[in-house]
C-alpha positions as CSV (number, residue, x, y, z in Angstrom):
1,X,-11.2,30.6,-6.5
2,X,-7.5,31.4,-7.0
3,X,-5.5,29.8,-9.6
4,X,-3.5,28.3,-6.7
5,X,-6.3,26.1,-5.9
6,X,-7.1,24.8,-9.5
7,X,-4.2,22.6,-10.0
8,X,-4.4,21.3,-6.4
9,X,-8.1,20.4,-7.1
10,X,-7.2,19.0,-10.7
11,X,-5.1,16.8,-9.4
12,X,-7.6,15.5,-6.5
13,X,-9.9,14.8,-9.4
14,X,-7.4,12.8,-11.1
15,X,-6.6,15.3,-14.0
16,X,-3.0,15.3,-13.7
17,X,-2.0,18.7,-16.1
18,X,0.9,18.0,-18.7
19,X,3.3,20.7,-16.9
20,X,3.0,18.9,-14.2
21,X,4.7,15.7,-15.3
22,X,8.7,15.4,-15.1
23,X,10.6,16.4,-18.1
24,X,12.0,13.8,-20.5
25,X,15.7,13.6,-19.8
26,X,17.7,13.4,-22.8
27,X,20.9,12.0,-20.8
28,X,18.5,8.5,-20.3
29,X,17.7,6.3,-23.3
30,X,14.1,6.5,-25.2
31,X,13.4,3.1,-23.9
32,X,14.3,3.2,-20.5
33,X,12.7,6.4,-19.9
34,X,9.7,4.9,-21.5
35,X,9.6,1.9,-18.8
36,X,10.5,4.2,-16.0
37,X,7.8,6.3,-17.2
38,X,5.1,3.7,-16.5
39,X,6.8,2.9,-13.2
40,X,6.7,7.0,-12.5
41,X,2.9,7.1,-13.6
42,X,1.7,4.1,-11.6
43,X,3.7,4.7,-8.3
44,X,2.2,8.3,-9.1
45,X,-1.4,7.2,-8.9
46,X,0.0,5.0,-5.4
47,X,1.3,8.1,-4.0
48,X,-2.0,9.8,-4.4
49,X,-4.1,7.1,-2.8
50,X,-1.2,6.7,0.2
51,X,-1.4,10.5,0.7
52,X,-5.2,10.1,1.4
53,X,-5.2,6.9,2.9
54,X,-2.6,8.1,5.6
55,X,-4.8,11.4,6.4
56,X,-7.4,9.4,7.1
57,X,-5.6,7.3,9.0
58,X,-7.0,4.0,6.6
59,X,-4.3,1.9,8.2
60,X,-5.2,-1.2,6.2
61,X,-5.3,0.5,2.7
62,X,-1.8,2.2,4.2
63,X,-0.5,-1.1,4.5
64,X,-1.7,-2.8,0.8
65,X,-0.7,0.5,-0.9
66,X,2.8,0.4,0.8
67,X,3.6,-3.3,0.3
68,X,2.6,-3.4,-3.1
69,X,5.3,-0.4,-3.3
70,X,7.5,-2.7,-1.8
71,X,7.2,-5.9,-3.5
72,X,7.2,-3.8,-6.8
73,X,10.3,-5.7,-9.0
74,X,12.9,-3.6,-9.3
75,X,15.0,-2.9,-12.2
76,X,18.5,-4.2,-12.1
77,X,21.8,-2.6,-11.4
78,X,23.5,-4.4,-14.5
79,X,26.3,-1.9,-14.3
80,X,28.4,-1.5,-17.3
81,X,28.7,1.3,-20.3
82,X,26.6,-0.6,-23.1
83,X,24.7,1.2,-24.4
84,X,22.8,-2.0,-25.8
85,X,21.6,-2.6,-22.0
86,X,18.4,-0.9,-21.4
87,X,19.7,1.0,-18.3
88,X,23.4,1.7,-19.2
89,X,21.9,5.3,-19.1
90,X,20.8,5.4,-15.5
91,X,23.0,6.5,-12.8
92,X,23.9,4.5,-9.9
93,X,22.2,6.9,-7.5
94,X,18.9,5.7,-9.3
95,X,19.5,1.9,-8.1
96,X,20.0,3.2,-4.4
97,X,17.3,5.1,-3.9
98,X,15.3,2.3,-5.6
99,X,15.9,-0.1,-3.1
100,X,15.7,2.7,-0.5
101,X,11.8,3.0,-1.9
102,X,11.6,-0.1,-1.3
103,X,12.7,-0.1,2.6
104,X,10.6,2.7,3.6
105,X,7.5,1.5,1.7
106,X,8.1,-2.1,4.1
107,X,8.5,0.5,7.2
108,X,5.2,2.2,6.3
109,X,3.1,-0.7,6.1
110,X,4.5,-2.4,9.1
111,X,3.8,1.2,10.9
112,X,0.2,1.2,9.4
113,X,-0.3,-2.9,10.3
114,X,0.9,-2.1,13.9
115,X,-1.2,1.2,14.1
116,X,1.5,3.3,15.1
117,X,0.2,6.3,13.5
118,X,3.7,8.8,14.4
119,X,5.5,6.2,12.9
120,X,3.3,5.7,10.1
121,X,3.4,9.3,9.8
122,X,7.6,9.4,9.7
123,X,7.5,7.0,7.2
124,X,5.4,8.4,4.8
125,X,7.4,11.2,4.9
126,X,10.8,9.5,4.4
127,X,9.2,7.8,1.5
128,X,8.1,11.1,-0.3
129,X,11.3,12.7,0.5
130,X,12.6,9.9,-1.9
131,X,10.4,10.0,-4.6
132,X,11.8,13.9,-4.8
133,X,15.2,12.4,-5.2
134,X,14.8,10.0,-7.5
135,X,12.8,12.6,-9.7
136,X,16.2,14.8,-9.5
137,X,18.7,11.9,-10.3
138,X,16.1,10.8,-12.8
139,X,16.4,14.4,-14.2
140,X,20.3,14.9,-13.9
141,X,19.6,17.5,-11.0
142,X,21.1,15.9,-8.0
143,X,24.8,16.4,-7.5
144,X,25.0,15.2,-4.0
145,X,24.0,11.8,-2.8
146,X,21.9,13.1,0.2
């Protein structure tokens, strides 16, 4: 077996290796990262079953994966430089691609409720694609608002 292969079948057991987990950003406050962290971990465990779900074409658990994504309460865009409110640290760009999660996760299930498996497909892409940039802006990687 090549090490290649041992995270990737780690992970499909549901042993998710520490270096595989986002850094902690220091630019975001203790607090906020702690709640976002719980957010990361279950849409994390979502992602996983979705990825499945969508291979095996499971159109109904498709469609209760992604609209529990979507009615997932979002945390609000309070704006501001407090640094008493708990996400004064998190950039703007977070907030966007927030409610951009949310859209494509209501695209997906409506794709997987209609059993239009390209579209399905499309979306489920667009909703990974993201989850990548949310990770970045979460990290203080992402520059550009693409």
């Amino acid at each position: 077996m090549t090490p290649k292969i041992i995270p990737l079948l780690a992970m499909l057991a549901g042993v998710v290796p520490a270096e595989t987990r986002l850094p902690e950003p220091a630019a975001i406050s203790p607090l906020a990262r702690q709640i976002i962290r719980q957010r990361m971990d279950r849409h994390g465990d979502q992602l996983e079953l979705l990825l499945a779900a969508v291979l095996m074409l499971n159109r109904p658990l498709v469609e209760t994966l992604a609209s529990d994504i979507a009615a997932t309460p979002k945390l609000a865009n309070l704006g501001g430089a407090d640094g008493a409110l708990l996400n004064a640290t998190l950039p703007p760009r977070f907030f966007a691609l927030q409610d951009q999660l949310g859209s494509q996760a209501k695209r997906l299930a409506e794709a997987a409720r209609t059993r239009s498996d390209p579209a399905m497909a499309a979306a489920f892409g667009e909703l990974t694609a993201t989850c990548v940039k949310c990770h970045s802006v979460y990290l203080g990687d992402s520059p550009s608002p693409k």
